[in-house]
N, C-alpha and C positions, 0 to 999 in steps of 0.2 A: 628304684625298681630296675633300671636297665643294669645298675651295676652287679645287682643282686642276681640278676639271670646269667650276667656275664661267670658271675664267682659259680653259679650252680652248673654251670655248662662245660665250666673245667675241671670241677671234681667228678662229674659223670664219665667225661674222658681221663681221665685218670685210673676210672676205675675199672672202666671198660677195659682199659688196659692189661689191669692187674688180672682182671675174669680170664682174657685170653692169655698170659702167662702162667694162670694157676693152669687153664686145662692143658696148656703144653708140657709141664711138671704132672699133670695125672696122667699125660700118655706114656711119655717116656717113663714113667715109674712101675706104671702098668705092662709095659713092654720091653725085654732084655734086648731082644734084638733092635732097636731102635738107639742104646745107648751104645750096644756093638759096634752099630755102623759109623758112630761116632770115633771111636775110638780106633776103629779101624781105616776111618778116613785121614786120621790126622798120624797113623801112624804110615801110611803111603804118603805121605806129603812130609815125613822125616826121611823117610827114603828119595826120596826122589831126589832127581838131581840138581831142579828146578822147580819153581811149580809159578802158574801163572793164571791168576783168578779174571776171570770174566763176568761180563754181565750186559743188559740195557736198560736205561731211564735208573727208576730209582734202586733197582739190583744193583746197579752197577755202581750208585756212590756208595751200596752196603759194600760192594764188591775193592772198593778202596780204600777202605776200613782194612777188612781181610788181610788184605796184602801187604799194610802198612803194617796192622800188626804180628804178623808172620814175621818181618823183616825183623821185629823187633825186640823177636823171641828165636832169632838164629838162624833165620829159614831164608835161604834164598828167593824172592817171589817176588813178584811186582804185574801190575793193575795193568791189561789190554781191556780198553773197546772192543764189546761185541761187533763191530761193524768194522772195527781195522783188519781183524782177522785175514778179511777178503780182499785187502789190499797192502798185502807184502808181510804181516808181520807171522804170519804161518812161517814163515823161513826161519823164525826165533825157535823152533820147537827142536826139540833133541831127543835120541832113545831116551826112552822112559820117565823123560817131563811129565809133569803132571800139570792136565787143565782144569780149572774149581769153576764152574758155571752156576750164576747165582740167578733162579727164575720164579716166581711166585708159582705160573701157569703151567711150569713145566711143559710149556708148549713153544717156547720164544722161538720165532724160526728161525733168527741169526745160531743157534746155541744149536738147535737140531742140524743144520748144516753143518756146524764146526764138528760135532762131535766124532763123526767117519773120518774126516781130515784127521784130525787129531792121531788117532787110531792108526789112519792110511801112515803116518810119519814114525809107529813107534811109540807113540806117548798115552799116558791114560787118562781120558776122560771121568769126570766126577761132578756131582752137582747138587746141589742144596733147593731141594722141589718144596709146592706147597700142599701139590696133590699126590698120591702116592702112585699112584697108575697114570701118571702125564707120561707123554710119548719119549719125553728128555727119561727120563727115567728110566725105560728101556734100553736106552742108546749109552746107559754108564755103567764104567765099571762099578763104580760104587756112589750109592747116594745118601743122603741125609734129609729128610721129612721134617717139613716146618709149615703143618697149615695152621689156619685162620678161620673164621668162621665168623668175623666181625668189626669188615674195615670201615672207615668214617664215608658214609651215606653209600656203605655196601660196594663202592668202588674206589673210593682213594687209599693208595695204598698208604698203611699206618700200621696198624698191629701187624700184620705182615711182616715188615721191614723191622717192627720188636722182637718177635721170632725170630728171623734172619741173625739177629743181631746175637741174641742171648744162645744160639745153636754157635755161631760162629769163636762166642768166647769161651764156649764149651771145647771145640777144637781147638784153642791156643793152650785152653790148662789141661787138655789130653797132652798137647803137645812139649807142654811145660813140665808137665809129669813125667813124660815117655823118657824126655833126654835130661832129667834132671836138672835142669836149667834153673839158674839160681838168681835170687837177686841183686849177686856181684856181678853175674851176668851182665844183665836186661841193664845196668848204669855203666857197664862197660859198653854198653853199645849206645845209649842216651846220656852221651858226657853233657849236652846243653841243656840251659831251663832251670826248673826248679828242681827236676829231677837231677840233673847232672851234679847239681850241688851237695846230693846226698852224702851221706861218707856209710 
């Protein structure tokens, strides 16, 4: 019996899952401007000179991902702590850097602070919200919508962070599209592993 509840409690999350990335595929299919911004976000972060993704708690290991794989598709970019920001690493920003702010609540208040900074130095602010009218959202130049409507016991963040995730490799194959980026590429920059062995 207990095994049996166990097996039934994982296909229910499983499927819950799937529920909440079918409706993220009915919105953006539903809406032109939401794939825009997409596209339009990742093609400011080809531009840029730099770009440097942000976040707190569980945004921010989504927010390491991001940056990892940015790196790893020719982008210059790499992973700041929301909370380092306000101690010294503001000094890393240059004209027209770009900041990727990664928040469910689009209210994080480390991210609402940075984003005038950012601005104040030159550089554009961007961020990946879950609400669409959150305050962060205001304060960017450009954003990208990833809500949710169904995390485990309505507050742990989980489907959330599936959004996050499946928006952000949306902007790697904007990104991989924009610059023609090839798969001799992406193994010219991943020489180790199993990958690296490819030919």
């Amino acid at each position: 019996m207990y095994c049996r509840n166990i097996s039934t409690n994982t296909i229910v999350s499983i499927k819950q899952d799937l529920i909440s990335l079918q409706q993220l595929v009915d919105m953006y299919e539903k809406n032109p401007v939401l794939q825009k911004n997409v596209k339009d976000v990742a093609q400011l972060i080809i531009d840029a000179p730099s770009v440097k993704v942000t976040g707190i708690g569980k945004s921010g290991y989504v927010g390491r991902r991001m940056a990892a794989t940015l790196a790893s598709v020719g982008i210059g970019s790499q992973f700041i702590h929301g909370t380092e920001w306000f101690h010294g690493d503001l000094g890393s920003i240059r004209e027209n850097d770009l900041v990727f702010g990664i928040t469910h609540s689009g209210g994080t208040f480390e991210l609402l602070e940075l984003a005038p900074l950012v601005k104040e130095r030159g550089g554009l602010f961007c961020s990946m919200v879950g609400i669409e009218n959150s305050p962060l959202t205001k304060l960017s130049d450009q954003h990208i919508l990833t809500p949710v409507t169904n995390e485990i016991l309505d507050k742990i963040p989980s489907r959330s962070i599936i959004s996050q995730e499946v928006l952000i490799n949306a902007i790697a194959y904007n990104v991989v599209k924009l610059t023609n980026f090839e798969k001799s590429d992406f193994l010219f920059n991943h020489p180790g592993g199993s990958i690296g062995k490819q030919k």
